[in-house]
Backbone of each chain as nested JSON, in Angstrom:
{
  "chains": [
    {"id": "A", "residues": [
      {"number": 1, "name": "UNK", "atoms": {"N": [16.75, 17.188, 2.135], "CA": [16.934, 16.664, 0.782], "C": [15.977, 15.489, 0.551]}},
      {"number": 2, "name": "UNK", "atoms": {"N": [15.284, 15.225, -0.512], "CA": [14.76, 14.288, -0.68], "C": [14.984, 13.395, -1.481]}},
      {"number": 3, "name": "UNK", "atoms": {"N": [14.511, 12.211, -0.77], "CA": [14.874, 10.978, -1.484], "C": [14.541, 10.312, -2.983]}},
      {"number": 4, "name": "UNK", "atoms": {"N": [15.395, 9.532, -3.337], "CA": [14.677, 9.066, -4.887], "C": [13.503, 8.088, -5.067]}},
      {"number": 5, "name": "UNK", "atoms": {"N": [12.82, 8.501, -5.916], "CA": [11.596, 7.74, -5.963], "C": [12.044, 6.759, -6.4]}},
      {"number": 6, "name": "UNK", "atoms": {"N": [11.649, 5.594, -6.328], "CA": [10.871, 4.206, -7.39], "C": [9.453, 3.949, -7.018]}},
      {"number": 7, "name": "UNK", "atoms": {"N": [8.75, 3.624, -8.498], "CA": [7.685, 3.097, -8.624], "C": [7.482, 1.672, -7.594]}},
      {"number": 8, "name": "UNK", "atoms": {"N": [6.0, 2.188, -6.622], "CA": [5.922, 0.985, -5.528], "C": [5.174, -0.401, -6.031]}},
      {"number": 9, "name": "UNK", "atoms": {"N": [5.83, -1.722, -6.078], "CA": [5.621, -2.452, -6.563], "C": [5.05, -3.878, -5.499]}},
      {"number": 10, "name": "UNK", "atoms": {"N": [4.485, -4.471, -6.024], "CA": [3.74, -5.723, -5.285], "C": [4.305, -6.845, -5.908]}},
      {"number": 11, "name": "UNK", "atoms": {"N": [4.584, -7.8, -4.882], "CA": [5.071, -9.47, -5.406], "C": [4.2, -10.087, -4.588]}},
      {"number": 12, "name": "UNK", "atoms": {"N": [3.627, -11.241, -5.523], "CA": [2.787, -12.025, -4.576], "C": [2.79, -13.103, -5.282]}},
      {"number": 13, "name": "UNK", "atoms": {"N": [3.571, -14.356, -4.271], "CA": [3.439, -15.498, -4.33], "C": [2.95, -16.366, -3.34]}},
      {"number": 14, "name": "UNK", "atoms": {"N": [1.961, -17.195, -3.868], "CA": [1.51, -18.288, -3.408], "C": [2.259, -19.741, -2.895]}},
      {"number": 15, "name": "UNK", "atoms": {"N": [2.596, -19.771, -1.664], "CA": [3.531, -20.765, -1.011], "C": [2.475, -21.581, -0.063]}},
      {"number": 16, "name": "UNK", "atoms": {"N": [3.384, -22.637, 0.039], "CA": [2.65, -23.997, 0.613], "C": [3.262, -24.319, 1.953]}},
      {"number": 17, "name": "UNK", "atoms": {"N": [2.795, -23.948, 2.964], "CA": [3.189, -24.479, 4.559], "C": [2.389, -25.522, 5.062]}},
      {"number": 18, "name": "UNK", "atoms": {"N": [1.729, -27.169, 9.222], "CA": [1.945, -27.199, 10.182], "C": [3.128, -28.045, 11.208]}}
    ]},
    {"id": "B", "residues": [
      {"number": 1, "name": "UNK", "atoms": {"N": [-18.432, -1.152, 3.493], "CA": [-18.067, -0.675, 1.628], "C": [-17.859, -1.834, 1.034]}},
      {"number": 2, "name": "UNK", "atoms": {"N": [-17.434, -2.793, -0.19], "CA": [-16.976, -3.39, -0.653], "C": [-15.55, -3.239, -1.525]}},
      {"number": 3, "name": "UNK", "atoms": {"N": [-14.75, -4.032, -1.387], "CA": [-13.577, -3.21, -2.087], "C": [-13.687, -3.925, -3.61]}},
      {"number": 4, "name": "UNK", "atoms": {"N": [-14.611, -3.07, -3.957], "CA": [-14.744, -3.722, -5.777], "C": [-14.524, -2.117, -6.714]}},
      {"number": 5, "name": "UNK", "atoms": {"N": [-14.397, -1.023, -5.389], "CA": [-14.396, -0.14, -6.194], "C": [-12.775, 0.293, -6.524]}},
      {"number": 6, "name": "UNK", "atoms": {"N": [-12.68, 1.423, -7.515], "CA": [-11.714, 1.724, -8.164], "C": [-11.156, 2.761, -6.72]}},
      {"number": 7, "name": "UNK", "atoms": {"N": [-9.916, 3.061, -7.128], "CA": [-9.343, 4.287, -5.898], "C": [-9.526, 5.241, -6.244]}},
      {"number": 8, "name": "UNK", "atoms": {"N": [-9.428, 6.687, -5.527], "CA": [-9.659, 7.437, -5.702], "C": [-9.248, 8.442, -4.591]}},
      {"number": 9, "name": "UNK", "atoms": {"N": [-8.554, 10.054, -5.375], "CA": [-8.108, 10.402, -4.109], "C": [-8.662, 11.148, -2.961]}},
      {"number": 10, "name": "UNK", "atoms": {"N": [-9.884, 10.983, -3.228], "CA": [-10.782, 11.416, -2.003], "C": [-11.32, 9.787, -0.824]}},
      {"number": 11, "name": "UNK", "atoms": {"N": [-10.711, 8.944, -1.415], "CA": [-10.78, 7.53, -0.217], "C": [-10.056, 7.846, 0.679]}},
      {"number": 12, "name": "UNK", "atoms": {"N": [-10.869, 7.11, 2.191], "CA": [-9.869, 6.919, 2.916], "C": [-9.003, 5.227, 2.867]}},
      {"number": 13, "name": "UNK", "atoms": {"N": [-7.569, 5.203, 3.107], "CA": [-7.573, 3.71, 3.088], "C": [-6.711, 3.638, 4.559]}},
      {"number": 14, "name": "UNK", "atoms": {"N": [-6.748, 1.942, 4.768], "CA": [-5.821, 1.857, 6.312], "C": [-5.576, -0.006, 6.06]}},
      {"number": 15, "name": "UNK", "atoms": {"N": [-4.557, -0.249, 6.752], "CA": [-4.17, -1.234, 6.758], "C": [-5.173, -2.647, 7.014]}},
      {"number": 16, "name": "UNK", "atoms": {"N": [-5.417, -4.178, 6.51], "CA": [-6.415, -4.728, 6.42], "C": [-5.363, -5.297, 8.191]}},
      {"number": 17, "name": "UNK", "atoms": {"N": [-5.971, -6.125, 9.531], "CA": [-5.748, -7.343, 10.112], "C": [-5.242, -8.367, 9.222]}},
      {"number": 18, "name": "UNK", "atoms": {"N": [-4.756, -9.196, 10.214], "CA": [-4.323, -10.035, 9.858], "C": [-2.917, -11.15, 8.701]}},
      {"number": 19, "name": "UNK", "atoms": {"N": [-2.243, -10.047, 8.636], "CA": [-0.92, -10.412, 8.285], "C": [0.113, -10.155, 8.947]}},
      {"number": 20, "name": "UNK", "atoms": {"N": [1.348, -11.17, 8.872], "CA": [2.521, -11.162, 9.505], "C": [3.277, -10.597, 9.058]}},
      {"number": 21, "name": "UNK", "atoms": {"N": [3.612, -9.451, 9.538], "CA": [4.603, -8.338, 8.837], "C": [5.72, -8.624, 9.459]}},
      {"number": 22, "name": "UNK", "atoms": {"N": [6.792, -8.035, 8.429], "CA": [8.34, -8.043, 8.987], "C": [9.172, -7.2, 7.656]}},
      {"number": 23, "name": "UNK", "atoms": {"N": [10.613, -6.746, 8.509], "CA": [11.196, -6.044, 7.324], "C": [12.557, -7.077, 6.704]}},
      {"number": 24, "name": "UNK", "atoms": {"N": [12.434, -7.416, 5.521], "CA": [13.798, -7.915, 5.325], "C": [14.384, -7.231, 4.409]}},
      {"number": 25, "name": "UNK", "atoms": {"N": [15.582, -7.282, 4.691], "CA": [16.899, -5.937, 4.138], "C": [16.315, -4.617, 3.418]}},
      {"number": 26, "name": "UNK", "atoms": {"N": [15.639, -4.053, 4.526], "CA": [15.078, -2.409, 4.107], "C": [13.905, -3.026, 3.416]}},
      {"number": 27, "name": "UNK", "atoms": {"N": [13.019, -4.153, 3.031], "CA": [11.659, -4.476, 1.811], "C": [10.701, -4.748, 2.931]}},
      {"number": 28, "name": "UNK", "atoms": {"N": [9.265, -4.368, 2.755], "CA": [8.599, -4.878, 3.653], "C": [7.663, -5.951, 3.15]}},
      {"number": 29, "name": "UNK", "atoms": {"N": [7.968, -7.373, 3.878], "CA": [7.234, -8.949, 3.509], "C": [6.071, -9.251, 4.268]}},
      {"number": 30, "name": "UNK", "atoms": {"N": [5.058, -9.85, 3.766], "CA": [3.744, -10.024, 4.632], "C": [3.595, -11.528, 4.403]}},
      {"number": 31, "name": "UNK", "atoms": {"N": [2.975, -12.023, 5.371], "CA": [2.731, -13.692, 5.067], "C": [1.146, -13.547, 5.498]}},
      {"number": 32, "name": "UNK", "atoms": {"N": [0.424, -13.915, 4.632], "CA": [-1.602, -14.25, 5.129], "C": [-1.533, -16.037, 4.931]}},
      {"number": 33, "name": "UNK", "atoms": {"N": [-1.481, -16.196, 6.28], "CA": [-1.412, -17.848, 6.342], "C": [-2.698, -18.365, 5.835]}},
      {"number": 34, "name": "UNK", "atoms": {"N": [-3.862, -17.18, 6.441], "CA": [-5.112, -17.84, 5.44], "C": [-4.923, -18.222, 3.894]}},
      {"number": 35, "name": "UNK", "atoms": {"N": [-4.512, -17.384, 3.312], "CA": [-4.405, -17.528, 1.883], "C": [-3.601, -18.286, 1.08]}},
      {"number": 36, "name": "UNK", "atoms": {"N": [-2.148, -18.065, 2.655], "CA": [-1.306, -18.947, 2.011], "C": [-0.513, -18.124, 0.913]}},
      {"number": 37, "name": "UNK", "atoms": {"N": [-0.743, -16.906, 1.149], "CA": [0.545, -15.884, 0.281], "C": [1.373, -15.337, 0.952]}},
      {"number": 38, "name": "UNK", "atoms": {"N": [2.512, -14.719, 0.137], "CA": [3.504, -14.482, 0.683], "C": [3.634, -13.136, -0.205]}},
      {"number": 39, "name": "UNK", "atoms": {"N": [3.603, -11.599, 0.227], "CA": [3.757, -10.9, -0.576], "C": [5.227, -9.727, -0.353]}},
      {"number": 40, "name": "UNK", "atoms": {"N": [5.837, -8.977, -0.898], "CA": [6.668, -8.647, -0.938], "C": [6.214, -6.737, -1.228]}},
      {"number": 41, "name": "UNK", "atoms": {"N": [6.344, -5.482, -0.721], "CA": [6.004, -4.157, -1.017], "C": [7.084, -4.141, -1.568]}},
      {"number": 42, "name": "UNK", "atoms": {"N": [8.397, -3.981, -1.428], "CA": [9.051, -3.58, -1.489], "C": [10.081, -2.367, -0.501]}},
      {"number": 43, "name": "UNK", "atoms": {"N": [10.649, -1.739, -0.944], "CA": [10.57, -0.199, 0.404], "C": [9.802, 0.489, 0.0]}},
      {"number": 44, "name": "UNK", "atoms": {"N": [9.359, 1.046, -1.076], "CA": [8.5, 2.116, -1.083], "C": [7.358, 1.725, -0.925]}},
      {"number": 45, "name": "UNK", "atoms": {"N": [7.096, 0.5, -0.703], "CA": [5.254, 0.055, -0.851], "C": [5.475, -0.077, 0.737]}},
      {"number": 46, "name": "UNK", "atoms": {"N": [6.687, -0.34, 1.723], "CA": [6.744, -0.975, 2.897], "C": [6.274, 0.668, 3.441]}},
      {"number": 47, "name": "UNK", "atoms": {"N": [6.637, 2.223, 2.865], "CA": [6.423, 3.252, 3.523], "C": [5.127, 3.683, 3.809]}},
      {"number": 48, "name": "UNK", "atoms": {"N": [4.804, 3.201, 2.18], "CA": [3.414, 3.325, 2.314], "C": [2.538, 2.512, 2.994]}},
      {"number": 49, "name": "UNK", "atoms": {"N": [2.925, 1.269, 3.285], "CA": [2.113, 0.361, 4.488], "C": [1.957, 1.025, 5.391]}},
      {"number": 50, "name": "UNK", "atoms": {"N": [3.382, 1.542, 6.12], "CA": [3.563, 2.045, 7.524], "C": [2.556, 3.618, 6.993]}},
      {"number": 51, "name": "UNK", "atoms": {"N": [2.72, 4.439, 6.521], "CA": [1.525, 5.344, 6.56], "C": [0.324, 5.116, 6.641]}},
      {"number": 52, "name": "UNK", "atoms": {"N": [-0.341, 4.092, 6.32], "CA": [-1.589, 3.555, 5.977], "C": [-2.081, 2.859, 7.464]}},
      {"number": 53, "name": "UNK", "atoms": {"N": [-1.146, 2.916, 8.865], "CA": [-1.056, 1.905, 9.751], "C": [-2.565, 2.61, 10.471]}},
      {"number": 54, "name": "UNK", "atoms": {"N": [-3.151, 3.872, 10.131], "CA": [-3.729, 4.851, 10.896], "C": [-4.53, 5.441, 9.499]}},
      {"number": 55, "name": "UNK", "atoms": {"N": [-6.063, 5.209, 9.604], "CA": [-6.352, 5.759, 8.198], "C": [-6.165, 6.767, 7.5]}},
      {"number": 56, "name": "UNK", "atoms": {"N": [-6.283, 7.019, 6.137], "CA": [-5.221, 8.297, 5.618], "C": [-6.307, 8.315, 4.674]}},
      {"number": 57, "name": "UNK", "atoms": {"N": [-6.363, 9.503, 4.164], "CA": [-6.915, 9.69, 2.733], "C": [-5.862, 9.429, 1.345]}},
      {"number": 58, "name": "UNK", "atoms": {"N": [-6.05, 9.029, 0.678], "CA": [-5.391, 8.258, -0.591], "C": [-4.461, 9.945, -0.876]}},
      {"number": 59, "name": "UNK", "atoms": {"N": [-5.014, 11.333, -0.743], "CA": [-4.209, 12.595, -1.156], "C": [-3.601, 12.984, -0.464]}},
      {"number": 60, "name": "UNK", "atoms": {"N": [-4.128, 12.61, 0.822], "CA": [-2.637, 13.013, 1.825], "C": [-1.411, 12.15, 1.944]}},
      {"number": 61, "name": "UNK", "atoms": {"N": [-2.158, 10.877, 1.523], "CA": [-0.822, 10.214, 1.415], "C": [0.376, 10.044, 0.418]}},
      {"number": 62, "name": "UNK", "atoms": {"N": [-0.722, 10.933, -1.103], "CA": [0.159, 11.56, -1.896], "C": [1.291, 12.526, -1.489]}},
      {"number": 63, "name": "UNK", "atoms": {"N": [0.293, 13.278, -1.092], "CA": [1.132, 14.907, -0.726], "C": [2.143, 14.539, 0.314]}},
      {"number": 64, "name": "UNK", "atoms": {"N": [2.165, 13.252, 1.179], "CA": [2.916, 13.298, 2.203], "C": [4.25, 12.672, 1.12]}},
      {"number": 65, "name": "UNK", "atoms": {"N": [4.03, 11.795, 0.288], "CA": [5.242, 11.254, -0.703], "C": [5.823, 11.993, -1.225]}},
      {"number": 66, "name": "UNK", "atoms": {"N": [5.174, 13.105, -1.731], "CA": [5.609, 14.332, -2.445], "C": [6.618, 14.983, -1.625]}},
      {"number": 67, "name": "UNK", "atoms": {"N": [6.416, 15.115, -0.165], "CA": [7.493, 15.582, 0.338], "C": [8.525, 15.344, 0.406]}},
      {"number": 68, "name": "UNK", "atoms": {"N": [8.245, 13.721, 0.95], "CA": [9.49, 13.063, 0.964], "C": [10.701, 12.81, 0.12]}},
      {"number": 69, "name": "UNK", "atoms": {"N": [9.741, 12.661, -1.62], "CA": [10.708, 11.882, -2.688], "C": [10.511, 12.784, -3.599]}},
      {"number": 70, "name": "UNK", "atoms": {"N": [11.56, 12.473, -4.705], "CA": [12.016, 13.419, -5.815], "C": [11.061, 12.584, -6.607]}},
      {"number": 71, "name": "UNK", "atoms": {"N": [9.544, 13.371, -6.838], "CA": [8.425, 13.099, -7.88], "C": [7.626, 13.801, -8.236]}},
      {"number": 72, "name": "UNK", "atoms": {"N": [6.992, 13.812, -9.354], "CA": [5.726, 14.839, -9.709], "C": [4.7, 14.399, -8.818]}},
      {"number": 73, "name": "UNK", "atoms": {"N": [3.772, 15.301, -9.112], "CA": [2.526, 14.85, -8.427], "C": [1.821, 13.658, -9.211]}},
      {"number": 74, "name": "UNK", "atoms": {"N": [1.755, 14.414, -9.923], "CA": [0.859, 13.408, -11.29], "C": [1.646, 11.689, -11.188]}},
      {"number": 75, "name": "UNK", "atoms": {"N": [3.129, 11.929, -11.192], "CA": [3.406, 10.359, -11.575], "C": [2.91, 9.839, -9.911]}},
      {"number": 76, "name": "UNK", "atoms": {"N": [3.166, 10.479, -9.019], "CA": [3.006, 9.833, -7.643], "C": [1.78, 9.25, -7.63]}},
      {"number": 77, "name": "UNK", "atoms": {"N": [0.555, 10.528, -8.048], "CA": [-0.588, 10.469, -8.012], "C": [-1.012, 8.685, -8.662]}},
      {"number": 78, "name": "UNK", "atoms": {"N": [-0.556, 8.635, -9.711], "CA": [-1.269, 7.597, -10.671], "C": [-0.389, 6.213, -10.054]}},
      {"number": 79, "name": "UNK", "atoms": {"N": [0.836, 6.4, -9.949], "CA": [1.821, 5.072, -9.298], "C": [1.06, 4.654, -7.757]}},
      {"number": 80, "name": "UNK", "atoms": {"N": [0.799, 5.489, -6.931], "CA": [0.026, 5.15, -5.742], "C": [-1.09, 4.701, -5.939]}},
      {"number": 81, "name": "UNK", "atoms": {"N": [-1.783, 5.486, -6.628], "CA": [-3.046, 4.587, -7.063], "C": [-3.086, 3.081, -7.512]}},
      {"number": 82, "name": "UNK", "atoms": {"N": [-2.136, 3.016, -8.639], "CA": [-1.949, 1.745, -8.887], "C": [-1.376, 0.778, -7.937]}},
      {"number": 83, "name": "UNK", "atoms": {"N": [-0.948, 0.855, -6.943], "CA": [-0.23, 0.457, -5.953], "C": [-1.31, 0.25, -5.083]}},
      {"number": 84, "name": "UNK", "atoms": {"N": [-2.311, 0.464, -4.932], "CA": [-3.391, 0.482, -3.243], "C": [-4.375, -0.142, -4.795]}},
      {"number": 85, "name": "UNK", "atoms": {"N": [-4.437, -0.378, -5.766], "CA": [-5.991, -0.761, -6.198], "C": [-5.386, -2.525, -5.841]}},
      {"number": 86, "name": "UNK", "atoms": {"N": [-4.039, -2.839, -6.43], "CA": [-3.473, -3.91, -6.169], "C": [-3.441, -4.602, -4.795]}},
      {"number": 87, "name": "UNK", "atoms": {"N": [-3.216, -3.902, -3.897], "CA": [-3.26, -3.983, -2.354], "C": [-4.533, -4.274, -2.042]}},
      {"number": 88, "name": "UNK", "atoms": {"N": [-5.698, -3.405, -2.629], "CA": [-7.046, -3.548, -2.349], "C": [-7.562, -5.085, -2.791]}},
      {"number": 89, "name": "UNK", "atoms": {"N": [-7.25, -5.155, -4.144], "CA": [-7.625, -6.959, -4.631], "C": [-6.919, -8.05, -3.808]}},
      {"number": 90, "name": "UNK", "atoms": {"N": [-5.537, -7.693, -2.95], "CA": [-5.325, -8.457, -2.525], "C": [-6.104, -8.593, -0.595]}},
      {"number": 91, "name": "UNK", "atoms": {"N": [-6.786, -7.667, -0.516], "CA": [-7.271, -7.336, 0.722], "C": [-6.461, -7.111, 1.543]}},
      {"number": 92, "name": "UNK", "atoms": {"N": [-4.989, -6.569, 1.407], "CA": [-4.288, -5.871, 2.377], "C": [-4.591, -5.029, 3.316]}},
      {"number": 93, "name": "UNK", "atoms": {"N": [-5.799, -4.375, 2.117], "CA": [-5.937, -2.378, 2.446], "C": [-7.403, -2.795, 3.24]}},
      {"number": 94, "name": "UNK", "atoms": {"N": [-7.906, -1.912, 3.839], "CA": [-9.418, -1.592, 3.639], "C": [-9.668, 0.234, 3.241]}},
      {"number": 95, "name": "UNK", "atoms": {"N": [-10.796, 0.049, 2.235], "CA": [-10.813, 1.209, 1.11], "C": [-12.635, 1.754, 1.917]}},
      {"number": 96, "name": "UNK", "atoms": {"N": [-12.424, 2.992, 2.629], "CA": [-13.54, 4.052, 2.765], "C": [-13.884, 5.14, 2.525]}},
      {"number": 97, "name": "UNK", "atoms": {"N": [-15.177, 5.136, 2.097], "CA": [-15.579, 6.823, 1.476], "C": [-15.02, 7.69, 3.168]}},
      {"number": 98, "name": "UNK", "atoms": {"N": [-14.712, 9.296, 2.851], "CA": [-14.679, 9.767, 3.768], "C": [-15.856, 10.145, 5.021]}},
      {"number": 99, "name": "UNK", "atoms": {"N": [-16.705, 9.713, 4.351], "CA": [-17.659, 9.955, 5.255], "C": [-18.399, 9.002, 5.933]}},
      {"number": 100, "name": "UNK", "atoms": {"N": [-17.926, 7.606, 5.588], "CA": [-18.282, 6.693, 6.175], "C": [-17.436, 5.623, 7.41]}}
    ]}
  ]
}
């Protein structure tokens, strides 16, 4: 059986880090 | 190659070095300390990472989605695409003609 799609999506945040 | 070009499903693509991968609750998260981003696939972008771990051509990695999930070709076709040109600007991917 196959699975349900969702549309593949990107998050991209810029974070501040030694 | 340069990745300035558009995708296409005769590319090959494969995963770029250099990010810290990990899965949190089924999503797959990457950290590029160079850059200083923090990006998020999701699960379905995390499957398609893990396919991509070994270079693939952009249509097999259609046809391999196709198996898996309840989708047309066409929407897969154009949603993946859009999905790896994004990956590509962010230099996740690296994007090669097949013959090179």
């Amino acid at each position: 059986m196959k699975k349900e799609w969702s549309k593949p999506e990107l998050e991209v945040l810029d974070v501040k880090m030694m | 190659m340069s990745n300035k070009q558009a995708i296409s499903l005769k590319l090959i693509v494969s995963q770029s070095a250099g990010n810290l991968v990990s899965d949190m609750d089924g999503e797959k998260v990457m950290l590029n300390i160079d850059k200083g981003k923090y990006y998020n696939l999701g699960q379905l972008g995390g499957v398609i990472w893990e396919l991509v771990e070994q270079p693939m051509a952009v249509q097999e990695l259609v046809s391999t989605l196709c198996s898996l999930y309840q989708v047309e070709q066409s929407e897969c076709e154009n949603q993946v695409i859009e999905f790896l040109e994004k990956l590509m600007q962010e230099g996740l991917i690296q994007v090669k003609n097949f013959s090179s």
